[in-house]
C-alpha positions as protocol buffer text, in pm:
chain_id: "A"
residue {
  index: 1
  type: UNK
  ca { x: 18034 y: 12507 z: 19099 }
}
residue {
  index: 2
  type: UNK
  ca { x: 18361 y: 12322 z: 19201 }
}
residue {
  index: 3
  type: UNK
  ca { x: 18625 y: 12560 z: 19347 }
}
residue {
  index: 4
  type: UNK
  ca { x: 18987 y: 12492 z: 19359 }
}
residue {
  index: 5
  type: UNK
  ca { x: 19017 y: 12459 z: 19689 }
}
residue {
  index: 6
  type: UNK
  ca { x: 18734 y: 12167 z: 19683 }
}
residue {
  index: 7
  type: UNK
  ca { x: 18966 y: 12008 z: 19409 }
}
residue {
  index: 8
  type: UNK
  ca { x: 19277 y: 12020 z: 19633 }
}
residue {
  index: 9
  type: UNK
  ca { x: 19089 y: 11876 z: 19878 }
}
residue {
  index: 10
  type: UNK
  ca { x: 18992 y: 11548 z: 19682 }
}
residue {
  index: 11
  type: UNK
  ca { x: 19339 y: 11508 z: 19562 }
}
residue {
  index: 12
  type: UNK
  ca { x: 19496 y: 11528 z: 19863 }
}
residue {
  index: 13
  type: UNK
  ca { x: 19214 y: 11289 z: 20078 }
}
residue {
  index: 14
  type: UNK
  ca { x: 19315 y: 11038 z: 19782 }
}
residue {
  index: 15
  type: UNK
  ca { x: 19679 y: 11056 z: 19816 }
}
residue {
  index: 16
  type: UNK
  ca { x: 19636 y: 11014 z: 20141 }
}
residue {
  index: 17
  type: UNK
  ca { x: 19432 y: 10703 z: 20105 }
}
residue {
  index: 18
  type: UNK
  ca { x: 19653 y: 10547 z: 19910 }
}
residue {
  index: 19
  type: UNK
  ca { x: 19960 y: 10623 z: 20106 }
}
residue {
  index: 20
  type: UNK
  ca { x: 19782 y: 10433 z: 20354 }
}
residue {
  index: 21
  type: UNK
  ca { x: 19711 y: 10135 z: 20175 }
}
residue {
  index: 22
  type: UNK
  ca { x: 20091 y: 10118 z: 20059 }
}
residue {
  index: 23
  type: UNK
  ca { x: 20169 y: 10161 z: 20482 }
}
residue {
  index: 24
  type: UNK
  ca { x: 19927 y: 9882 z: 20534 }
}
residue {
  index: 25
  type: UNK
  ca { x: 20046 y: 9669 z: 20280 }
}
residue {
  index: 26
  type: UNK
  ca { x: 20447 y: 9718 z: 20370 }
}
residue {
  index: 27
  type: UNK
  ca { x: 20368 y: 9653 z: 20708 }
}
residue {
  index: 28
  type: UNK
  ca { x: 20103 y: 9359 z: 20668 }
}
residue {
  index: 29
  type: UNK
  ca { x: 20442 y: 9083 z: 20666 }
}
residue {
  index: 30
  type: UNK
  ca { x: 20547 y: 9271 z: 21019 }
}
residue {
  index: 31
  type: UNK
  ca { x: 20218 y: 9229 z: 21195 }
}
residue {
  index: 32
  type: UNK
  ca { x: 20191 y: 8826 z: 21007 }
}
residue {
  index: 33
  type: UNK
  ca { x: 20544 y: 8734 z: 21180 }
}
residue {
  index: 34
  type: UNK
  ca { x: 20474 y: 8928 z: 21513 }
}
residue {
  index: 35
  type: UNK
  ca { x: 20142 y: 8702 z: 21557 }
}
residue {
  index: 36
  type: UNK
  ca { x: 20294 y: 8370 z: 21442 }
}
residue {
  index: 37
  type: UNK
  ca { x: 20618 y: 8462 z: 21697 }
}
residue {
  index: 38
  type: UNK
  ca { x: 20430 y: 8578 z: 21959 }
}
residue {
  index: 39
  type: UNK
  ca { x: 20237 y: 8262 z: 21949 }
}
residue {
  index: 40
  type: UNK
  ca { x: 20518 y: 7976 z: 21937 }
}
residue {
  index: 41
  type: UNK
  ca { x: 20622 y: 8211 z: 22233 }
}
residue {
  index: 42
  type: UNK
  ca { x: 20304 y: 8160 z: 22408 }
}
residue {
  index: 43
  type: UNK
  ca { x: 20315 y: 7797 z: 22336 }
}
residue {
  index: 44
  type: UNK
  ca { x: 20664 y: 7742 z: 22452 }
}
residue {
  index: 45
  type: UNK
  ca { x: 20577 y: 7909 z: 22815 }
}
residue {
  index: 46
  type: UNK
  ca { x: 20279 y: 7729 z: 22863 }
}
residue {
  index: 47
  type: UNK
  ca { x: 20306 y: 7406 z: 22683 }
}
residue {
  index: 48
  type: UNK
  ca { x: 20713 y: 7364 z: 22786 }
}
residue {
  index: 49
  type: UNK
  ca { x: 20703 y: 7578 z: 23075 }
}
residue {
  index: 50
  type: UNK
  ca { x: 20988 y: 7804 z: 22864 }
}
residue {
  index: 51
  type: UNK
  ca { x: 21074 y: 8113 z: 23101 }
}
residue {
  index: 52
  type: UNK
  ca { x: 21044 y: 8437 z: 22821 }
}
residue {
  index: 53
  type: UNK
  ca { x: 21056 y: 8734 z: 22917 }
}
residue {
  index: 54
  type: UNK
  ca { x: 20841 y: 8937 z: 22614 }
}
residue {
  index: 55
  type: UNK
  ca { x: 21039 y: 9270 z: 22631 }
}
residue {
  index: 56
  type: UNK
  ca { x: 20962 y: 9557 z: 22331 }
}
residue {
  index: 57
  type: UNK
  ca { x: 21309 y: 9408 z: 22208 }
}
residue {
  index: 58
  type: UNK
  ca { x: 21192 y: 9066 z: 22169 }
}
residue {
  index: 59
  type: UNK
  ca { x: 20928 y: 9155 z: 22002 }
}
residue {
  index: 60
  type: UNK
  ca { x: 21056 y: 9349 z: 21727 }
}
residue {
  index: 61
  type: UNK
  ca { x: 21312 y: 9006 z: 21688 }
}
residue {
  index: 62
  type: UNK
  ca { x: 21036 y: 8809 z: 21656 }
}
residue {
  index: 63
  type: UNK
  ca { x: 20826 y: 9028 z: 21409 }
}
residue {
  index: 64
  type: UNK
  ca { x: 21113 y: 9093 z: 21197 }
}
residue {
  index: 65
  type: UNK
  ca { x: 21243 y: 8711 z: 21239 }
}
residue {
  index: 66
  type: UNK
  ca { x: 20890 y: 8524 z: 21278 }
}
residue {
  index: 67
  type: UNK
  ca { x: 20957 y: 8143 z: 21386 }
}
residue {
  index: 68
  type: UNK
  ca { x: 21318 y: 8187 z: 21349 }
}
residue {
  index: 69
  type: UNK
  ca { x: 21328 y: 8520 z: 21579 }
}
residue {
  index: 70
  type: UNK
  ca { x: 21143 y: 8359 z: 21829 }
}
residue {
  index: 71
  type: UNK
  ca { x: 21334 y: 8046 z: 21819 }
}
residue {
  index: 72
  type: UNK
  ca { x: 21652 y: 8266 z: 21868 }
}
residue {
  index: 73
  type: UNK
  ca { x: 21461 y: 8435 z: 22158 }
}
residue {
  index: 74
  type: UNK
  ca { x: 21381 y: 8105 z: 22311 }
}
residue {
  index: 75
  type: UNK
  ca { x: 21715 y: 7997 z: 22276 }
}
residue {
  index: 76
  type: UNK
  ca { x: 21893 y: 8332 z: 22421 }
}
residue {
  index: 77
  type: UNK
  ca { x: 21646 y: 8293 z: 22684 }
}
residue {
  index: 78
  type: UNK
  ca { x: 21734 y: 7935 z: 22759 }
}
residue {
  index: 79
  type: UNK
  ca { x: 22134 y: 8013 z: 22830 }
}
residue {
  index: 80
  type: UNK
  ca { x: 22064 y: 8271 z: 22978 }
}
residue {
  index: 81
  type: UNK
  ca { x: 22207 y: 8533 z: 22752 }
}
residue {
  index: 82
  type: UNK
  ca { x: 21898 y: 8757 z: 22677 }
}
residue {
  index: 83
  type: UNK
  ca { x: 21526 y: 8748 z: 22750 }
}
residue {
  index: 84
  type: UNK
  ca { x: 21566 y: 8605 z: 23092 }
}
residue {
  index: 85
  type: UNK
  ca { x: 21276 y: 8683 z: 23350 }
}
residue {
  index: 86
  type: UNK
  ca { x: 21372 y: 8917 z: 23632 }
}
């Protein structure tokens, strides 16, 4: 026989579930944009020799930003305004 408490149970494991899938899916653009910025980064240190300092900052420019965040960290890095290697 199913209790109550064995019914609570269910609904709450499937509200859980699917507050995780709605995480996963808000946050899905944020990991996209991080990888894609991370990577021109990458390319511009070792394919231009591009001094970028990757700092928790920069990255959360570049995941919100994608290309366009990390070309504003490349740039900032380049005069010398932000993002510049110690």
């Amino acid at each position: 026989m199913v209790t109550g408490l064995e019914i609570l149970l269910v609904v709450l494991v499937l509200a859980a579930v699917l507050g995780a899938s709605t995480l996963v899916e808000t946050v899905r653009p944020l990991i996209v944009n991080a990888v894609v910025g991370l990577l021109v980064l990458f390319l511009a240190q070792t394919v231009f020799g591009l001094p970028v300092a990757v700092t928790p900052v920069a990255l959360a420019v570049v995941a919100i930003g994608g290309i366009p965040g990390s070309i504003l960290v490349i740039m900032l890095s380049l005069f010398g305004v932000a993002f510049v290697p110690a």
